[in-house]
N, C-alpha and C positions, 0 to 999 in steps of 0.2 A: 085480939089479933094474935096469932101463932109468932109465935118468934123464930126468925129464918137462922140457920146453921149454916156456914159454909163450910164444903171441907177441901183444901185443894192443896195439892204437895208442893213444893217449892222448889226446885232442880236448877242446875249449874250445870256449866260444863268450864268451869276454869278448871277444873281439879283431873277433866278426861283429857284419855289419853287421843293425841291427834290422829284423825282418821288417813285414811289415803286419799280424800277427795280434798282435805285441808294440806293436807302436804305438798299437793300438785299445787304451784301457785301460773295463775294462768298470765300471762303478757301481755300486756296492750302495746298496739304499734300507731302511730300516726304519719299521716301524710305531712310533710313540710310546708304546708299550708297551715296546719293543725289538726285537720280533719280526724277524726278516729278511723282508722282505716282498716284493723288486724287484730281482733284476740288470738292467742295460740297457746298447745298449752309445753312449751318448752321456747326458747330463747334461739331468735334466730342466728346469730352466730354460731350458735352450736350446731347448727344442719349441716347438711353436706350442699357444696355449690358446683355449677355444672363447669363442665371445662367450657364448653364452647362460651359461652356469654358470662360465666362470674354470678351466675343470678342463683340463687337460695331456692335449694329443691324443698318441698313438702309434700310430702306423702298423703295422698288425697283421699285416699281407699288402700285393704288390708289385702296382704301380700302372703304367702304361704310362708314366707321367712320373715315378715315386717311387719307391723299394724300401722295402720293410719293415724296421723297427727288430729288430734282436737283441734279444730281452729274458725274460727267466723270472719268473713271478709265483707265489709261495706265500700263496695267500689260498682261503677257502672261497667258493663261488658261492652265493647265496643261493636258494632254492626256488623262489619265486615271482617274477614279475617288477614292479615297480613301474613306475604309468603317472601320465608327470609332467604339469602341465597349466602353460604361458605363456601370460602375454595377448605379441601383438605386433601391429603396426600393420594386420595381416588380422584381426585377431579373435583365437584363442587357436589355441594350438599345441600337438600332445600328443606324446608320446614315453614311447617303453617301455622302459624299466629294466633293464637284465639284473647287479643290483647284485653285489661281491661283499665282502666281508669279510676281517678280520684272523684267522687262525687263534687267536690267545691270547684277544685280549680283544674281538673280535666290533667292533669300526671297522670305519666304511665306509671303505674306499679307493679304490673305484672302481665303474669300470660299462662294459660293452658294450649295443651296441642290436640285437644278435643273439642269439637261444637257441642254448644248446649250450656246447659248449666254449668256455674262454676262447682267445681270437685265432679264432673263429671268423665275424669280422666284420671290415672291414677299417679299422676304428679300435677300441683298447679307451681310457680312459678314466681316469686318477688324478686323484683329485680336490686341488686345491690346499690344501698342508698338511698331508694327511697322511700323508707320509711324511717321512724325516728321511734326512741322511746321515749322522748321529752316532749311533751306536746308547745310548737314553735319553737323548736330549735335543730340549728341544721345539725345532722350527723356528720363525723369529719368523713365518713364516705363518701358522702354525697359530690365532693367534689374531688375526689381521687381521680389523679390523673388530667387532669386542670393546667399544671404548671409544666409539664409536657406537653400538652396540646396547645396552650398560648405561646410556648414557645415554639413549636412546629410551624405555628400557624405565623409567626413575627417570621420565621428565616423565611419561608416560602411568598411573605408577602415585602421581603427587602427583597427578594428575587424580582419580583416583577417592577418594584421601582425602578431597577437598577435599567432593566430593558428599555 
């Protein structure tokens, strides 16, 4: 019987140098339920966020001055679209909705202002807070703005006992 030879190289990469695809470390986001909700590949506090609602722009599609963020989203899109209405200094403002949702427990997380597929507009939309980097645990955002609206909500409800 021949006697078999192996011949095969043995290679490492502890000793290379790191590429630009290891550099980029990519982000996971979770819904406050836990759900995994958001890879991206740069850290949402560091986006820009809209005046009108506080909510976390991502750049959906490449822009002649801008490229698109890396990012995969696990959420349901919601059916219908909601039409939001602002007063601003012309009068009132409207905008359409393209919301979607948390797959477990049905949270809003966000929104596009295109039908169709998500990233099928050239921003989609996370709303501030809700989502987490810690899977099951709340972000202190989540409740910003809390202890102002329970207390708004106690003076206007001694109002009406008083009546």
């Amino acid at each position: 019987m021949p006697k078999i030879v192996s011949r095969s190289a043995i290679s490492s990469s502890i000793d290379a140098p790191p590429t630009d695809s290891a550099a980029a470390s990519l982000r996971v986001y979770y819904c406050l339920c836990g759900e995994f909700i958001l890879v991206i590949d740069k850290a949402l506090n560091s986006l820009p966020r809209r005046k009108t609602d506080g909510a976390i722009v991502v750049r959906s599609q490449d822009a002649p001055n801008a490229k698109a963020r890396v990012f995969k989203l696990n959420v349901t899109p919601a059916s219908q679209p909601v039409m939001i209405e602002r007063k601003c200094e012309q009068g009132y403002l409207h905008e359409r909705q393209y919301r979607f949702n948390c797959t477990r427990c049905d949270l809003l997380i966000g929104y596009q202002n295109t039908p169709g597929p998500i990233k099928s507009g050239p921003f989609v939309y996370i709303l501030w807070g809700a989502v987490s980097q810690v899977q099951g645990q709340y972000p202190p955002e989540a409740f910003e703005g809390e202890q102002e609206a329970l207390a708004a909500a106690a003076t206007s409800g001694k109002g009406k006992d008083a009546a």
